[in-house]
N, C-alpha and C positions, 0 to 999 in steps of 0.2 A: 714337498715333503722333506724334512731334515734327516742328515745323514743315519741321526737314531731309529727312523721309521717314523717319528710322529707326525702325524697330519691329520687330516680329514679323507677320511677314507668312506668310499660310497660301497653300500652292501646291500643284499638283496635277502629275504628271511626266505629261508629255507624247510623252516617247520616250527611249528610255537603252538604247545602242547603243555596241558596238567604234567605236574613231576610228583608235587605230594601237597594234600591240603594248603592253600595261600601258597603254594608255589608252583614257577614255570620255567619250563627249558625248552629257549628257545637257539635255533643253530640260524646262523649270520653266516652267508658266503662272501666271503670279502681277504679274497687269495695275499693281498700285501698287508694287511693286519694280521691276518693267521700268521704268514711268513716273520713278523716283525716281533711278535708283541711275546713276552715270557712269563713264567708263572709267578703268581704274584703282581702283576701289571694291572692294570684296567683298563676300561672304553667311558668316555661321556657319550653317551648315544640320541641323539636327537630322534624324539619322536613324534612324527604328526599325527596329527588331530583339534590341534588350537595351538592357533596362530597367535593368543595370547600369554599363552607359556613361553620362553625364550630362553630358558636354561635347558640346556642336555640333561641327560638322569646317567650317575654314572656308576658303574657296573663292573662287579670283578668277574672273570672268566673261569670255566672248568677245564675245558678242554680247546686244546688249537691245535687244528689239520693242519699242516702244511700243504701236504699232499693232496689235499682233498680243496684247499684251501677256505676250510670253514672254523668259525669258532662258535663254541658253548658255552653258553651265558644261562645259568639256573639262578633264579630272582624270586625274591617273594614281593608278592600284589601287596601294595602297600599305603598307593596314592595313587592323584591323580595321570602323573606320569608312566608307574610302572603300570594302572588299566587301560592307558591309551595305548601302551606297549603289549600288551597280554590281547589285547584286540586286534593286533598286527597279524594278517595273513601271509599264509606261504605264497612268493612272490611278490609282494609290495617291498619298497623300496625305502631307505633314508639315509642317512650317514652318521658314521660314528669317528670322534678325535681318538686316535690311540698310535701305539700305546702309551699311558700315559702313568708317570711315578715310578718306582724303583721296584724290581723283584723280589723276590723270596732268595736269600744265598745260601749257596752250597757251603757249608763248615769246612775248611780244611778237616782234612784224617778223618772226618765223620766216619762213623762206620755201622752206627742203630739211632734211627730217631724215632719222635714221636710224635702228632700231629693231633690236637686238637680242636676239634670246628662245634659251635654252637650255632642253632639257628640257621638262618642262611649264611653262616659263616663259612659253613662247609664247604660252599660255590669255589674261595682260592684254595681253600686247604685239599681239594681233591686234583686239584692244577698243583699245586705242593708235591703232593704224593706223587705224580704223576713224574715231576722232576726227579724227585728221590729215586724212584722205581728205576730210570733211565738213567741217571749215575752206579746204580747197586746200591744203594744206601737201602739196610733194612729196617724197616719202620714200622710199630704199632701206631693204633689209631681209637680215639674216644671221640665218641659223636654223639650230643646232645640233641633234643627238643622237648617242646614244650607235650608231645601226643606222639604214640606213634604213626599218626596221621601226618604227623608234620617230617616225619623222617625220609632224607634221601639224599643216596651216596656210599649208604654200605656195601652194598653190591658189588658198586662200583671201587670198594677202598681192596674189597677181599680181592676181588681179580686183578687190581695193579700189584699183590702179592702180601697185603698187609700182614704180620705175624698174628695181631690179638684186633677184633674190630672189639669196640667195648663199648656198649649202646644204653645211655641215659636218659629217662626222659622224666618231665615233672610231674606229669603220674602215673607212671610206672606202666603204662603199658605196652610200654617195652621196653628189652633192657630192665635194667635196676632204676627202682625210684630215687632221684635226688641228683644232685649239680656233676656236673664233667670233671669239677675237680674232685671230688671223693673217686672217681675211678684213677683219674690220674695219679692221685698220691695211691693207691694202691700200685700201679707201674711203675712209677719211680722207687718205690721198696722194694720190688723185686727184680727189676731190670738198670742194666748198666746204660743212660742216656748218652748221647754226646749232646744233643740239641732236641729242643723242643717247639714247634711251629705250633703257632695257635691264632684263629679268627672268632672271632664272637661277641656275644655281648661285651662292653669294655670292662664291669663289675667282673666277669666271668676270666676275660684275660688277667685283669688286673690277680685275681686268684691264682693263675696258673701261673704268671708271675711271678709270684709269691711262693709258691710252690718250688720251683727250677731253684730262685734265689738260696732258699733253704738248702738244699744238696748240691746247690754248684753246676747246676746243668745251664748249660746256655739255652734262652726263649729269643724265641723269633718271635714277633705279634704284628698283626696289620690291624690296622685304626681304620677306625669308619668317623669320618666326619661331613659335615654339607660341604661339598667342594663345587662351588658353583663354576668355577671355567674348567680347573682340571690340569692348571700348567702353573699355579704360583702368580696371578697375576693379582686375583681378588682378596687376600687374604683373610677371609674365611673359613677356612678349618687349619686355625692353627692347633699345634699338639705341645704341652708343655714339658718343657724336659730338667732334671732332676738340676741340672746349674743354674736354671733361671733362666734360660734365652726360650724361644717358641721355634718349632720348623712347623713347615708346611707340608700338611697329609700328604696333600696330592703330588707335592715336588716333591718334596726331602722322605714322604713314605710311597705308599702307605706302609711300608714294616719298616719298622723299628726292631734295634735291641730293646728288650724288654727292661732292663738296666739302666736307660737313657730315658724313659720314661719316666715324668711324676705323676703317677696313680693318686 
C-alpha cells in the first residue's frame, strides 16, 4: 500500500440491503480503507460472480467509520456488475482499490454552503455534507430524482444539520415537480453562498454550473465517467477542460472546479 492509503484492500460485506427503488446500501468492513479514504474519493470494487468480467465497478462512498472501520457505499442497480454486487451477502468476501482520485475541498473562510445531488449522485454529496457538518460549515441542500421512490438521503442530509433539504423530483411526487436547478436558483437569491457542491447527471451539473457562474459563487462538481482501472493508467475517462488539454476523472477528479470544465 502507498503512503496515500491506495491499494487493494480485502473487505468483507456486512449488509446489502434495498435503500430506494434501483437502489442499494451496502456497508463494506474494511478498517484501512474506512481509515484512509475521504469524502469525495472512490473504491473500484471487484465483484464476483464471472470470471469473465475483469474490470472492478467503481463506486463513490456515503459514509466512512473509522471507528467502526466500515464504509457506505449507496449504488443504483444498473448493470451487470452493480446485480452481481446487489447479490452479494452479508459475509462474502472481495476486494476493493481505494482510495482512489481527489476529494471534495474545504473553501477557505467558507462559512454556508450548498450541495446539490441528483440521482445516485447523492451517494458523495451525503459523504460532502458529512465533511461540511465536521468542519461547522452550514449548508443547505437540494436533492433530486426521477420518483419519490427513487429518493434517498434526506433523512440523512436533515440530521447532519442541513438549514433547507429542498426535494425535486420529475413528477412531482415529491417535493416540487421539475429540475434541481429551479430550487437551486431559488437558494442562491435568497441566500449568501460561499461554495456550491454538486453530483449528478452531467446536463444537470453542467446547470448548476451555470448557475454559481452567474452570481459568483464558487461549484465544486464530481464527474462520472467509465474509469476502467481507476489510477490514470487506461485513459478512459478523460474530462475536457475550458484551455483545451483533457485530465483524468479518476486521477486529476473526480471534482473539479466547475470553472475548469468545458460543459
Amino acid at each position: 500500500m502507498s503512503a496515500s492509503g491506495l491499494g487493494v484492500h480485502e473487505f468483507e460485506v456486512v449488509s446489502n440491503e434495498p435503500a430506494a427503488d434501483g437502489l442499494m446500501r451496502i456497508v463494506l468492513s474494511a478498517p484501512e480503507l474506512a481509515s484512509a479514504i475521504k469524502p469525495g474519493q472512490f473504491v473500484n470494487v471487484s465483484v464476483p460472480g464471472d470470471a469473465s468480467q475483469i474490470l472492478r465497478v467503481p463506486l463513490s462512498f456515503s459514509c466512512a467509520d473509522a471507528a467502526a472501520g466500515t464504509v457506505e457505499i449507496v449504488y443504483a442497480v444498473v448493470g451487470d456488475g452493480t446485480r452481481r454486487l446487489a447479490a452479494m451477502a452479508a459475509r462474502e468476501t472481495s476486494t476493493a482499490v481505494g482510495p482512489c482520485g481527489n476529494p471534495w475541498p474545504l473553501v477557505d473562510g467558507a462559512r454556508r454552503a450548498c450541495v446539490v445531488a441528483g440521482g445516485v449522485g447523492i451517494t458523495p454529496i451525503v459523504a460532502c455534507a458529512r465533511m461540511l457538518a465536521g468542519a461547522g460549515v452550514a449548508f443547505d441542500a437540494v436533492v433530486g430524482a426521477q420518483t419519490a421512490g427513487r429518493l434517498w438521503g434526506t433523512d440523512v442530509l436533515e440530521g447532519l444539520g442541513a438549514g433547507v433539504v429542498s426535494v425535486t423530483t420529475d413528477d412531482g411526487t415529491a417535493g416540487r415537480a421539475g429540475f434541481t436547478t429551479d430550487a437551486l436558483a431559488d437558494l442562491l437569491a435568497a441566500n449568501n453562498y460561499d461554495v456550491v457542491y454538486t453530483c449528478g447527471p452531467e446536463v444537470m451539473m453542467a446547470g448548476v454550473a451555470r448557475l454559481c457562474h452567474e452570481v459568483g459563487v464558487a461549484c465544486m462538481v464530481s464527474m462520472e465517467r467509465m474509469m476502467c482501472c481507476g489510477f490514470g493508467a487506461c485513459g478512459t475517462c478523460n474530462v475536457a477542460m475550458v484551455d483545451g488539454t483533457y485530465k483524468s476523472c479518476c486521477k486529476d477528479g473526480p471534482v473539479f472546479d466547475a470553472e475548469e470544465v468545458a460543459w
